[in-house]
N, C-alpha and C positions, 0 to 999 in steps of 0.2 A: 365309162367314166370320163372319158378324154372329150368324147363330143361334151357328155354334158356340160363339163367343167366347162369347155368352150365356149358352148351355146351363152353358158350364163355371163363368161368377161366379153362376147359379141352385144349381147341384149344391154350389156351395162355400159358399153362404148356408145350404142345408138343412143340409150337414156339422153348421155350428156354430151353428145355431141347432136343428134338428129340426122343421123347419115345415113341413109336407107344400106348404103351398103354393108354396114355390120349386119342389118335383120338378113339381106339376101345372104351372106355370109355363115349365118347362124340356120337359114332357112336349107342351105347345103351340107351344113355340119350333120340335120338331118338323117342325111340318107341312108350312114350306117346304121344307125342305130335302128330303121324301119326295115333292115334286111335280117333275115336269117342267117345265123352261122354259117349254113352250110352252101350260105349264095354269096359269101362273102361279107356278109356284115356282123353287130356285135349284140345281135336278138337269138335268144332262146322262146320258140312259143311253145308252149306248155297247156296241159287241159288247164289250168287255174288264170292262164291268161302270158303274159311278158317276161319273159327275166333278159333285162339288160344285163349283157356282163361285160366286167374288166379287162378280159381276159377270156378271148372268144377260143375256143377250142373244141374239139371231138366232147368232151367229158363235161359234165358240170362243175362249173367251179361257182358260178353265185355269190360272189365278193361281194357281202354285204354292202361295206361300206362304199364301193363302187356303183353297186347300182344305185343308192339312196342319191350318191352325186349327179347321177344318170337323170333320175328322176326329177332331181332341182333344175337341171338342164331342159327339161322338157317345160316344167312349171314358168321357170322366168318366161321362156321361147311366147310360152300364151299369156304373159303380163305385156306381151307388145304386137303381137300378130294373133289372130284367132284363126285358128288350122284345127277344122274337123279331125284331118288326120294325126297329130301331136296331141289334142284331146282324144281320140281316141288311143292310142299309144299310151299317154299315160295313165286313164282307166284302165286299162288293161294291166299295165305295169303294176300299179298299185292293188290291184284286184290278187295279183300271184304272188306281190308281197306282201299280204296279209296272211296269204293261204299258206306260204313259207316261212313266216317268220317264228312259227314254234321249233321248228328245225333248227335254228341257230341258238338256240338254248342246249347247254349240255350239263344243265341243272345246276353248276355252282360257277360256269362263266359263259360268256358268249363265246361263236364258234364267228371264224373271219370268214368262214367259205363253208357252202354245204359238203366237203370236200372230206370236213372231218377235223380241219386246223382248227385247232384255239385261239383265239384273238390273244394277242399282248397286251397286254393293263393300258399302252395308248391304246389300240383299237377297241378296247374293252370302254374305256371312256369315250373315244369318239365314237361310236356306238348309241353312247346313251345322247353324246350332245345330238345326233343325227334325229335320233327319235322325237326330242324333244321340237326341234325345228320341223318335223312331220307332222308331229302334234296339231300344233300353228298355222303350218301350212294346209292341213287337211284336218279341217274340224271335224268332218262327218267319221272320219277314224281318230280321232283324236284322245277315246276312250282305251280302245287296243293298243295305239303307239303310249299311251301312255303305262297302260300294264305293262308293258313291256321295258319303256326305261326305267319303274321303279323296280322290276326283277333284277333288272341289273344290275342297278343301283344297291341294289341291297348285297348283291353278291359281291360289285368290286369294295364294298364297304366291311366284306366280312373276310378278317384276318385268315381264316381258314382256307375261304374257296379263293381269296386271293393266293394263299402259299402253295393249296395244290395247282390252280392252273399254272403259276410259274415252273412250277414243277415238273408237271404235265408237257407244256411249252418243251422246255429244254429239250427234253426225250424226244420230243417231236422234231427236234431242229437236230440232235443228234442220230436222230433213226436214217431222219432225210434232211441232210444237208442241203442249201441250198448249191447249183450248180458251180456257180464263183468261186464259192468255197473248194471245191473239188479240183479246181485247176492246179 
């Protein structure tokens, strides 16, 4: 998420200024994201294709919202450089997040990580805004990211699955605190 988000205020500094060295800058930010976890970068390759994560570790974690920023990173990178390689990286990315994204459904809210967490009503919203901007940005998916922000949509809209995920949530934060909190 870190590169991408980068990538993207690199590619928007060259826009308006024309200073090659944001794209060289953004062209370096790169390089994690093109490595393997387990070579030191913040790529999971999977038979379905890419998972960018937020949060490189042993384990899957697949921070939704993470990778989708991952992904915008990659998109701006080829609205100002054309690199076989970031195009292929993001087919591929895109390609595991279609094949993953029924996984973050847990039928009456979205899940923040394939990990098992529940998203919180913001992540549950920024979820749907993410999808919709994938929409737009990815016409040729734009039918699937769409099923998917109205599912959600409908979920954080209904009083029920809104009460149990908060619900749900807590339990979750009180099962496993986070570590801060333990000091």
């Amino acid at each position: 998420m870190t590169q991408g988000e980068g990538i993207s205020v690199l590619v928007r500094a060259y826009t308006l200024t024309q200073n090659s060295a944001y794209v060289e800058a953004a062209r370096r930010a790169l390089g994690p994201m093109q490595k393997p976890i387990e070579d030191g970068g913040t790529c999971r390759v999977v038979p379905e294709g890419l998972i960018l994560e937020e949060v490189p570790a042993e384990d899957y974690k697949a921070i939704l919202n993470g990778w989708v920023f991952a992904l915008f990173g990659l998109y701006d990178f080829l609205l100002v450089e054309d690199s076989s390689e970031a195009r292929q990286m993001l087919k591929k990315s895109l390609s595991a997040l279609v094949a993953y994204l029924p996984s973050y459904n847990a039928g009456y809210w979205s899940y923040y990580d394939l990990s098992g967490h529940l998203a919180s009503p913001f992540y549950q919203r920024l979820h749907i805004a993410q999808l919709e901007a994938l929409s737009l940005a990815f016409p040729e998916y734009a039918y699937l990211f769409g099923q998917w922000r109205e599912q959600f949509m409908r979920q954080d809209a209904n009083l029920l699955c809104r009460a149990r995920a908060i619900v749900a949530k807590a339990f979750q934060k009180l099962r496993n605190p986070p570590a801060v909190i333990l000091k």
